[in-house]
N, C-alpha and C positions, 0 to 999 in steps of 0.2 A: 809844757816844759818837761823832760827829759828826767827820770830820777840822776843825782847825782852817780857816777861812778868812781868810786872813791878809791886810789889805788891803783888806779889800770893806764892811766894816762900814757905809760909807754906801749901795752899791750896795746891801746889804742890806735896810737899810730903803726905798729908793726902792722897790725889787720888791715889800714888803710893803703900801706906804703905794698903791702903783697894783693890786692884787689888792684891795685895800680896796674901791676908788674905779671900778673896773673890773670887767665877769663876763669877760672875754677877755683877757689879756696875753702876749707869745712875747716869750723873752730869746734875743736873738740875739748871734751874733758866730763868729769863726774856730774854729778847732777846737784846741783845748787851753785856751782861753783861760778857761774853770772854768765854763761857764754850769749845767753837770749839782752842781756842788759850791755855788754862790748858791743855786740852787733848792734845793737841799736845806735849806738853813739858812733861808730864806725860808718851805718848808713847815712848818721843826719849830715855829715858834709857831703854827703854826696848830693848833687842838684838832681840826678832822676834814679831815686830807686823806692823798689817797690818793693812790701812789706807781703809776705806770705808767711801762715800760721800753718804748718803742716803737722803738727800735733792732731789734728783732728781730722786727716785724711790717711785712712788703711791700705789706698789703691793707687798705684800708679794715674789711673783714669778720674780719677779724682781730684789727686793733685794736679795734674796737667790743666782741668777744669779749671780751678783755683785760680793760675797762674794765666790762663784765658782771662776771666775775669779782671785779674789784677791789670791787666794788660790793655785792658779792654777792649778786644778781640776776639773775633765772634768766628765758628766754622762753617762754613759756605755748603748748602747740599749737596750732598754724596763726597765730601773731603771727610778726615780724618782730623784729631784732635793734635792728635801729636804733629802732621803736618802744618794744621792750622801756628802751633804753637812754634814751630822751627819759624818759618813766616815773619811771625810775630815779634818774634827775636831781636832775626836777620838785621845786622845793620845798625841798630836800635843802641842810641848812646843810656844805655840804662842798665843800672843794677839790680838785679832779682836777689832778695834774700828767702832763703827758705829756713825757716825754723823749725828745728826739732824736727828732723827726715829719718827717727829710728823707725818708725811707725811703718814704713814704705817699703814694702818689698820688690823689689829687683828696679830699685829708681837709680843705682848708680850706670846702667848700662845706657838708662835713658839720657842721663843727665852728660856721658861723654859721648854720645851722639850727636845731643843741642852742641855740644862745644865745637863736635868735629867741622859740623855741616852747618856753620854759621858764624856770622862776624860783628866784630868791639861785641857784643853786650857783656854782662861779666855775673858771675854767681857768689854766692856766700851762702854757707850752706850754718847751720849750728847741729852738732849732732853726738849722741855720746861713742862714736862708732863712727869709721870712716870709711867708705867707698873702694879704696883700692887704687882706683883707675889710671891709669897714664897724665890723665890734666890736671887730676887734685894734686892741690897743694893745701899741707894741711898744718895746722900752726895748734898747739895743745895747748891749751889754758891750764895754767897750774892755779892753785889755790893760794892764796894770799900769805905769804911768809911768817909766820911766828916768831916774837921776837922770843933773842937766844936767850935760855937760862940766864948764864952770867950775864948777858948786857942789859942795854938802856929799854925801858917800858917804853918799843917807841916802833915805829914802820906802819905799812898802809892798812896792816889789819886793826893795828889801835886806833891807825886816827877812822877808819870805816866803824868800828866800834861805837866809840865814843861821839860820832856825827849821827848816830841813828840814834842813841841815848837821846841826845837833843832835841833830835826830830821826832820821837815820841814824846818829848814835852816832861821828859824827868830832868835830875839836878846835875849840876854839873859833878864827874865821877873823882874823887880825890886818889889821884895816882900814887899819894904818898901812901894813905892809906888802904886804899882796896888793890895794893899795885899785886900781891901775890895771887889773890882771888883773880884780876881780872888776868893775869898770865895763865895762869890753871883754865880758865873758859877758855882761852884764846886757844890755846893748846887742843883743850879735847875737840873744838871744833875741827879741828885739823886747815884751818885757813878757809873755808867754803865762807864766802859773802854770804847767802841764802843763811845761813846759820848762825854769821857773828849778829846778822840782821835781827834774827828771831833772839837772840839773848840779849842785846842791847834796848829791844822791847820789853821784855821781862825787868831789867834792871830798872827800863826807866818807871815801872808799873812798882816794882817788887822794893828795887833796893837790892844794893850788888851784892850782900852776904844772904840775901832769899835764895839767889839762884842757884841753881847745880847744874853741871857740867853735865850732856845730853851727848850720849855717842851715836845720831841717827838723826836724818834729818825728822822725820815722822815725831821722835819725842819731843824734839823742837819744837814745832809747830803745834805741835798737841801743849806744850807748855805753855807758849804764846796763848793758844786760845782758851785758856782753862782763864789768863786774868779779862778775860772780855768780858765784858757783861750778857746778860739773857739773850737783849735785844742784838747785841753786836754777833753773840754766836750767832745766833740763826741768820743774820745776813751775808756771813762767810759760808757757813752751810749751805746759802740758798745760792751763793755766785758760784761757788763748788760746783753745783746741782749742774747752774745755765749755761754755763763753761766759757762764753761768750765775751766779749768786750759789750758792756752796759754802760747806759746812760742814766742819770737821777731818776729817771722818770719810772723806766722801769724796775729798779730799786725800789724803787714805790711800790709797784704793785707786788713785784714778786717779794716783796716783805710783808705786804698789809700794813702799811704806814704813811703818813701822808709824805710828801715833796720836800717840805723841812726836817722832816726827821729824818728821807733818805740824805741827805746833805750832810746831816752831822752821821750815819752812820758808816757811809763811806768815805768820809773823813779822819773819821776815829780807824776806820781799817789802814787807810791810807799811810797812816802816823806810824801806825805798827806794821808796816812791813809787809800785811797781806796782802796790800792789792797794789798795784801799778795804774798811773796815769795816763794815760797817750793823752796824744796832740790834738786830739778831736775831742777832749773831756771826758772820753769815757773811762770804763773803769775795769781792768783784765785782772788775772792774777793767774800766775807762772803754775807750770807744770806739777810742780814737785807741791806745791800751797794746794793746787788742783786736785788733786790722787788724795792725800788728806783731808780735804774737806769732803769730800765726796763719802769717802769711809766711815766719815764721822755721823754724815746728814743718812744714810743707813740705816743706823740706827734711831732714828726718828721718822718724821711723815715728810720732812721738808720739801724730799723731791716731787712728791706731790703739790706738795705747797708752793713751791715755786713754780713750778709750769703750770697751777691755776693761777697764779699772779699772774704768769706771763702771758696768759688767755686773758685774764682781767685786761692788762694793759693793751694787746691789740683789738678789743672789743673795746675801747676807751680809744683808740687816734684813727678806726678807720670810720670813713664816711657810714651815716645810717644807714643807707639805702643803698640797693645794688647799680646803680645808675650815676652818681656822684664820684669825684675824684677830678685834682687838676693834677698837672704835673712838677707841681711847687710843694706837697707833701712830704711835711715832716718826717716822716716814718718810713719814708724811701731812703734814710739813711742808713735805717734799723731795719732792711728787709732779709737779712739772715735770719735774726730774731723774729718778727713775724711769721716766716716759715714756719721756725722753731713750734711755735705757738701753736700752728693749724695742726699740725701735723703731730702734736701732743694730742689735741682737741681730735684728730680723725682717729687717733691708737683706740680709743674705745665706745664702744656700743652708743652708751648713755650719751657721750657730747659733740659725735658725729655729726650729727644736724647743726650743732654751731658750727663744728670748723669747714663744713660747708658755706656755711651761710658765712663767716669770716673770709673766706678765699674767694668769693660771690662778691663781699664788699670790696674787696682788696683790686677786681681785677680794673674797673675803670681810671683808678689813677694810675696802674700800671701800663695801659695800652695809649692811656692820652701822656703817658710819658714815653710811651715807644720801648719800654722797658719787656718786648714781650719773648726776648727768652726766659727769664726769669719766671714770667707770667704763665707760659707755658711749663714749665718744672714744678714749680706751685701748685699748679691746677691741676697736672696729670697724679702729684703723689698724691692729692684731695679723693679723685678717683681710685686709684690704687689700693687704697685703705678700706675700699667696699662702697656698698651701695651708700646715698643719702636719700634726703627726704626726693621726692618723686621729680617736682616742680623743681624747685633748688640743684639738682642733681643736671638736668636736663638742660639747663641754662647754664652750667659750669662746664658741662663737658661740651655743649656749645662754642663757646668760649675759650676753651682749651685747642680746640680745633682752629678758630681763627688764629689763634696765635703762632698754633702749630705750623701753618700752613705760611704763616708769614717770617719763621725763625728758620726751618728745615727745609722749606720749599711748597708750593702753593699745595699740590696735591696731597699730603701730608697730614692734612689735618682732617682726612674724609672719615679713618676708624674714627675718631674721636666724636664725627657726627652722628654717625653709627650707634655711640654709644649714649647720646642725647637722645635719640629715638628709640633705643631700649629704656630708659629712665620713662620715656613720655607714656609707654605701653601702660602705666602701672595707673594713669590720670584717668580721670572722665572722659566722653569723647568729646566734650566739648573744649575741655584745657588742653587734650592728647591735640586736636587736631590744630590749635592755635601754637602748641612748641614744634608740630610737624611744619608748620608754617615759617617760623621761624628759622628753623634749620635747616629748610631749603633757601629760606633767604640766605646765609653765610653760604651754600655752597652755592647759589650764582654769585656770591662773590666771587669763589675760590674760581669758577669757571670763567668769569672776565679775567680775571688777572691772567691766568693760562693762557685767553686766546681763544677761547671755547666760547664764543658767542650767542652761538645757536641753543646748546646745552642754557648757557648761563638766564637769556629769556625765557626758555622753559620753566626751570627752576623760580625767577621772580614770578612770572604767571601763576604760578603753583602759588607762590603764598599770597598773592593777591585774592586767590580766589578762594582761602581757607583760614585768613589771617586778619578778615574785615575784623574783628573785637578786637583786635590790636593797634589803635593808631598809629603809635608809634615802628614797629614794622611794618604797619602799608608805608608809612612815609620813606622808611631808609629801604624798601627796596624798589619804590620809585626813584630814587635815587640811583638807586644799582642800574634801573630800567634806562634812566637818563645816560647813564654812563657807555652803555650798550649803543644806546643811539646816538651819542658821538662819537663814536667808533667808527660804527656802519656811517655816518653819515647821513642819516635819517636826521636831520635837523628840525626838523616841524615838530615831530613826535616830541624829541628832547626837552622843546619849552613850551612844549605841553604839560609835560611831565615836572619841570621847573615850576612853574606855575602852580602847581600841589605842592611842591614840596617846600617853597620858600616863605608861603600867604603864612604867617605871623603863628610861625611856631612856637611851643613851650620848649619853657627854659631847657629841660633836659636834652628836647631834641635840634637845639639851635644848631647844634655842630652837624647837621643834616642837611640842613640850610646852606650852611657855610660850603660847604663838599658842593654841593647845586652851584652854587656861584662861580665856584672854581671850574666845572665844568663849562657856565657860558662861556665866561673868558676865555676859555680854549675854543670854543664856536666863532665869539666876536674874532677871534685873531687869525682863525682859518678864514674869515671871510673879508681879512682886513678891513676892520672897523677895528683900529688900533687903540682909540681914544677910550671907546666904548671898555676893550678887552683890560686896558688898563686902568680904567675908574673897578669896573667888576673885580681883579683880580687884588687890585690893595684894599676896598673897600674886608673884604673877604680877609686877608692877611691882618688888617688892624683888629676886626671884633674878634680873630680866633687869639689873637696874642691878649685881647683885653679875659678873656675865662681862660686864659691857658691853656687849650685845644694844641699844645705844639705842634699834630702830626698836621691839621687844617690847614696851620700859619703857614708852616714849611713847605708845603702842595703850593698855596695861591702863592707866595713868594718866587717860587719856580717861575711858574708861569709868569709871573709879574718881569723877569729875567727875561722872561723869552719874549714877551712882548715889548718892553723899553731896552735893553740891552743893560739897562743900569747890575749895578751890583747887587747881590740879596745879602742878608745877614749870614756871619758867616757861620758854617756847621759842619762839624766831624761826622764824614759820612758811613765810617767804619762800625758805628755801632746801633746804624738804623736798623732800623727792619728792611728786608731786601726789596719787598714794595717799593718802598720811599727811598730807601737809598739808591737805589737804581734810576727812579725819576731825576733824584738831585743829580747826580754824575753824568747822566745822559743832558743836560745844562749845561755842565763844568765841560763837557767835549765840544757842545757849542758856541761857548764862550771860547774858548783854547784855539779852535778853528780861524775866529775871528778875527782874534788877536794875532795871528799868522805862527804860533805854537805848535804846529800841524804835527810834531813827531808824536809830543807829548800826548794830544789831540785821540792820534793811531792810538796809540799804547792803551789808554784809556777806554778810547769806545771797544777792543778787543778784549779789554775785561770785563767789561758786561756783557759781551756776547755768551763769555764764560758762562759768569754768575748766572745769567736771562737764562740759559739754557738750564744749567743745573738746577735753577731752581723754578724750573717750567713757569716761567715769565711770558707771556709769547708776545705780548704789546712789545715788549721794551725788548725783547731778542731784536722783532723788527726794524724796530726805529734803531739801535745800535749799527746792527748792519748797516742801515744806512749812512751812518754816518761816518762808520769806515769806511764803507767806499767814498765820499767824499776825500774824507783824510789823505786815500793812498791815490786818487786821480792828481788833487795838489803835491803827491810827494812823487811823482811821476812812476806811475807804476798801474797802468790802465788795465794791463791782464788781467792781475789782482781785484782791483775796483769792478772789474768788471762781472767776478765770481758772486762779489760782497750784493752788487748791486741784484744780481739773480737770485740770489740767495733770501733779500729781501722782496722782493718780487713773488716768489712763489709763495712763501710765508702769511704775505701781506693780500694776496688772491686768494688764500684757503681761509684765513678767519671770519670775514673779510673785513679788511682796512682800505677801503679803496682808497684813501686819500694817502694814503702810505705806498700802496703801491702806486700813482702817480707818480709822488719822489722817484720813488726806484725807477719808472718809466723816462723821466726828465733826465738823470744821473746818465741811464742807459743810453738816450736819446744826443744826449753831450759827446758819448764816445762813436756813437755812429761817425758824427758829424765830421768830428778830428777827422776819421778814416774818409774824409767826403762821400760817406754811403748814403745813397739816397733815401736809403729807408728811416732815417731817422725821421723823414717828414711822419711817416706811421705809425714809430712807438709815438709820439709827441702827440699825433692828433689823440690817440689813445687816453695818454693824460689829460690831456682838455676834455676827453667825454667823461671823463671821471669827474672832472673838477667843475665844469659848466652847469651843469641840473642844480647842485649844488651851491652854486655862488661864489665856489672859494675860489681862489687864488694861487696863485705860482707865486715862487721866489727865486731869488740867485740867492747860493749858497756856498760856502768855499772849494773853488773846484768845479761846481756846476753853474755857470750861465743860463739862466732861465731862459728860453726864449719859447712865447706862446705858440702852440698848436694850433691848428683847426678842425675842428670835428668832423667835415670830411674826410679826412686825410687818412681819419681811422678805419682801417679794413672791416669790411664786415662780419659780426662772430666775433670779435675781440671783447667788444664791452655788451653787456645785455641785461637789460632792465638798471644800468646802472653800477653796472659793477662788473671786474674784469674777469672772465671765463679761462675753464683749463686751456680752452683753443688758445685763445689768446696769449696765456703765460708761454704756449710751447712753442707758437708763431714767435713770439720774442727771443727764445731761448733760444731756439736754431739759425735766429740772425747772427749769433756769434757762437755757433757749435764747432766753426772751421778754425778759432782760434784757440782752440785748446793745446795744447803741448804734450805732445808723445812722451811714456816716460821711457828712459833707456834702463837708465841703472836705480836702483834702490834708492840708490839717496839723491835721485828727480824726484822721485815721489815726495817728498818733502818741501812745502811751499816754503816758498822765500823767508817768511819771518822765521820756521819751525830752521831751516838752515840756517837762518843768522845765530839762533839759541842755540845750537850742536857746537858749531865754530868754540863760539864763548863757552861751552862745557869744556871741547877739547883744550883749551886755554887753559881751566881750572878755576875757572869763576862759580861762585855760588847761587843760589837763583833772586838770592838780595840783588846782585853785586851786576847781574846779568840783567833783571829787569829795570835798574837804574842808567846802565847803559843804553837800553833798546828802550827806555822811556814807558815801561810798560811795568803790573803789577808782578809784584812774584808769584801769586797764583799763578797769573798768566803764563809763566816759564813753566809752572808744572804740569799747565795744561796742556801747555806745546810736548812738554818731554815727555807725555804718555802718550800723543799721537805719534810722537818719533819713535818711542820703543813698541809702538802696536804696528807701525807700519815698518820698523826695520826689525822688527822680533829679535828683539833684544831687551833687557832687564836692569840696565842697571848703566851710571854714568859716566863706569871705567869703559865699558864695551864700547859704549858710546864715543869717547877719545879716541879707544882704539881704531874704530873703524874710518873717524876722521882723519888718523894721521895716516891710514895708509892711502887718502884719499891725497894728501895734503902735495 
């Protein structure tokens, strides 16, 4: 519940009623004067607004992070923050509040940019200092009216007064009698809320004729905390210190006291005015209470003291061992504060090996919660800080890499392995060559996911044959191996490899298992054994959701979709890892297909071509392409499909995914047909020699009519040992080299979709407002508008107009 605002109830609504009527507003005024407590109450009727603390960010780049976060919106490899964040915005029926933006240098240019080049969201700014700019509108907070000499002992500064008297638990104040005394406080405060607050404390501790009139807020608060007891200072001292929104718990520790005595001690803060409640139970306190206590605790050990509490406490809620964590974890609400902790613990020499070892424990709840931007920021400032212990060290920066490689983009996270193998140099050879083992397993991860096949078996090779003292890594990157072989198509091998990995693992390594499972299902349904693929892939979905495995659940769920058609549970795929988010949304484009949604369908699977690309995905660039070519054959538009379908074609022959370029071959094989070319019988039989040795199967798909091949049919030199050769991709590619399309003028060069995005520029649409119309993301409009300023050399969205309308 909300602290009272006593006083403001008009000021209230003017803030609401110009947020209305306004996308830009900053409440300004002195500093106690409540502009941080209006805004609050002014956001709670709002249904979507978001709370940002910009007190404790110095950088533009910071706070835009902030406001990322709040948002919860992630930036896509090789994008920008500020881009990410326009995006983000766009469109978006929500309130941003930014608090306290004096901190922030040259944030007002930013902040009339967001407004210029984006639509409805709207801002609230608190600041003692205003912007300037063309879209603020800026509304002054004045300080609470004193009542006049001559009149009545009466207006909103007394009754704020005398409501906080109460609420510190003193007597009620006799207006007859203390009425001169309490006119004289009222006065020297000059109206600041923050200060009738801290003397109404005093009074109710003191008694109205102890007090004296305080011309500063600092003496205030320094009066206030002079009647606290021992215990109560140093709790204020220590929130001072943590700067942070806290919960009892931590109060706990970062006091040295147990759970009940934090209860009554921020209670008793609460009463008197230093600290503030939010909605989540924690416990803040304002800016101006902040700078004071901080000054105070200075001059004692406190700050020490507190940031070993606050190590006490996340050495108290994170798992023992490095290997534990579900994604139901308490202290994922408190992970600013965890940071806090490690990264106190990495500042010096002596307790570096903890706060290693704390970010070690921290990262398994964090990656089985998918939480791995975070996980990766954590882990590399661990690193950053200096070396730790040897082993410890080696296995974080490990770690940091997966993360890395899953937040920024696959390749990504390779220094970071790099620097696993510098930590490993310092071991014995016998440990050195078991963590060398290990970090080649993470990077055949990183190499699957890419596309890099061949690379990616190497690398599990490698740590099979240097990794045997580790069960646990033979098993997960048999795994990896599994995964490889369902790729290529080597099915035999795969449940071979299944077969190790599934026979009755320990607990730890269950989710190893579970990943094994998901991969049959994907085998049983390439070989339609539908029943099979569907018993495999929920079995797999129920035990990973019974440990909280979410990232497991989510994978066999997919699959479980793709094989019944039914619905999975449903999940915001904005703030996955781009692994898994890209799986989930390559689903949502074949479910959308289905459903006969085909525009939406396009729009979608052309954002993951995006994303796949940028963030060197190479499976799922694949499979994307192909499902845009589907998309645009059903929306009648075969040129196009026909590029999409090449495109994954060749993609799908270099990795190799031979059962992917099949697809591509069937798609292709569909458009011969149309043109009644005979040669369709050829790409087709081509398909069949891919899919025959193998056992799988053909489907119709939206747009493509399966119709089976025969393996003669397939030219000689196209498919060999198995798989489809350069000869073969260029025999394909030159059956439809004659349909390509001459360009004339500049803006031929621009595919149909990149021209539909120019039109809707020259209109003056936003890239919200443009990808809602073309059904497609707003990335995806800014992906288009740099191929059109790269290919019409041009910079910017005016030229871009211009040069349509003389088109027009």
């Amino acid at each position: 519940m909300l602290t009272p605002c006593v006083g403001r109830d008009e000021v209230i609504d003017r803030v609401r009623q110009l947020v209305e009527e306004h996308r830009w507003v900053t409440l300004t005024g002195a500093p106690g004067c409540g502009k941080t407590l209006v805004a609050r109450h002014a956001a709670a009727a709002v249904p979507a607004s978001l709370w940002v603390s910009a007190h404790a960010h110095s950088s533009r780049a910071s706070l835009v992070t902030a406001c990322l976060g709040a948002l919860n919106a992630e930036v896509a490899p090789g994008d920008s923050e500020t881009m990410a964040l326009k995006r983000a915005l766009d469109g978006r029926d929500v309130l941003l509040v930014l608090d306290g933006v004096d901190s922030v240098d040259g944030l007002g240019a930013l902040l009339q940019d967001l407004v210029e080049e984006t639509d409805t969201w709207r801002l609230l700014c608190t600041a003692q200092t205003v912007a300037g700019r063309p879209h603020e509108r800026v509304l002054r907070l004045q300080p609470l009216p004193a009542p006049k000499a001559s009149g009545e002992l009466e207006g909103p500064a007394v009754e704020l007064l005398l409501a906080r008297v109460a609420a510190a638990g003193g007597h009620l104040v006799d207006l007859d009698t203390h009425g001169p005394t309490i006119r004289r406080l009222i006065t020297a405060s000059g109206g600041l809320p923050l200060l009738l607050e801290q003397l109404a404390v005093q009074i109710a501790l003191v008694g109205v004729s102890d007090v004296a009139p305080v011309g500063s807020m600092d003496e205030a608060v320094r009066a206030s905390y002079a009647l606290l007891d021992e215990e109560q200072q140093r709790c204020f001292r220590r929130l001072a210190v943590i700067g942070q929104p806290v919960g009892l718990d931590v109060i706990a520790h970062g006091c040295g006291v147990s759970r009940a005595q934090a209860v009554q001690l921020a209670s008793a803060l609460s009463r008197r005015s230093l600290v503030e409640v939010h909605a989540d139970g924690r416990f803040a306190m304002l800016a101006p209470l902040r700078e004071v206590g901080r000054a105070l605790a200075a001059e004692t050990d406190d700050e020490v003291g507190a940031f070993q509490g606050l190590v006490a406490w996340a050495d108290a809620v994170l798992p023992r061992d490095f290997f534990s964590g579900a994604a139901n974890e308490p202290w994922l609400a408190e992970l600013d504060l965890l940071a806090m902790a490690v990264r106190y613990a990495c500042a010096q020499d002596a307790t570096r090996p903890l706060g290693y070892e704390l970010a070690n424990r921290a990262f398994s709840t964090l990656y089985t919660a998918m939480r791995v931007r975070e996980a990766v920021d954590l882990l590399e400032s661990v690193l950053d800080s200096g070396d730790g212990p040897p082993l410890v060290g080696s296995q974080l920066a490990r770690r940091a890499g997966i993360c890395a490689s899953e937040a920024r983009g696959t390749y990504e996270g390779l220094r970071l392995l790099e620097r696993a193998e510098q930590h490993a140099q310092a071991l014995d050879p016998q440990e050195r060559d078991l963590e060398v083992a290990r970090t080649a397993a993470i990077r055949a991860e990183m190499h699957l996911d890419a596309g890099k096949l061949a690379e990616a078996r190497a690398d599990a090779e490698r740590t099979l044959e240097l990794g045997q003292g580790d069960p646990y890594v033979v098993r997960q990157v048999r795994r990896t191996l599994m995964d490889v072989c369902v790729s290529t198509g080597d099915w035999d091998e795969a449940e071979r490899l299944a077969a190790l990995v599934v026979d009755a693992p320990p607990p730890d390594e269950l989710w190893i298992a579970l990943a094994a499972r998901v991969l049959q299902a994907k085998v049983a349904w390439e070989q339609g054994r539908l029943v099979e693929a569907e018993s495999l892939a929920r079995v797999a979905r129920e035990q990973a959701r019974e440990i909280h495995e979410d990232r497991i659940a989510l994978l066999a769920d997919t699959v479980h979709r793709l094989v019944t058609g039914e619905p999975g549970a449903e999940v915001e795929p904005d703030g996955l890892p781009w692994a898994v988010r890209l799986v989930v949304q390559l689903q949502e484009v074949r479910e959308l297909l289905a459903a006969g949604e085909t525009a939406r369908a396009a729009g979608l699977a052309a954002d993951i071509v995006v994303l796949a690309d940028s963030s060197n995905l190479g499976r799922d660039a694949v499979e994307a392409r192909l499902l845009v070519g589907d998309a645009l054959v059903e929306l009648g538009e075969p040129g196009q499909a026909q590029a999409s379908y090449l495109s994954a074609l060749r993609r799908a022959a270099q990795v190799p995914l031979p059962l992917r370029a099949a697809d591509a071959l069937d798609g292709l094989a569909g458009l011969l047909r149309r043109n009644a070319n005979p040669a369709h019988r050829h790409v087709a039989g081509a398909a069949a020699a891919l899919r025959v040795t193998r056992q799988a199967v053909g489907r119709d798909r939206p747009g493509v009519a399966y119709t089976a091949g025969a393996v003669r049919d397939c030219p000689s030199g196209w498919v060999v040992d198995q798989q489809l050769t350069a000869d073969g991709v260029a025999a394909v590619t030159a059956l439809f080299a004659a349909s390509t399309a001459e360009v004339v003028t500049p803006l031929d060069a621009l595919t149909k979709a990149e021209r539909a995005v120019a039109e809707l520029v020259a209109e003056g649409l936003t890239s919200r407002q443009i990808a809602t119309r073309l059904f497609v993301s707003p990335r995806t409009v800014d992906a288009h508008l740099s191929h059109i300023y790269r290919k019409l050399e041009i910079a910017s969205r005016a030229k871009l107009a211009a040069l349509m309308a003389e088109v027009a």
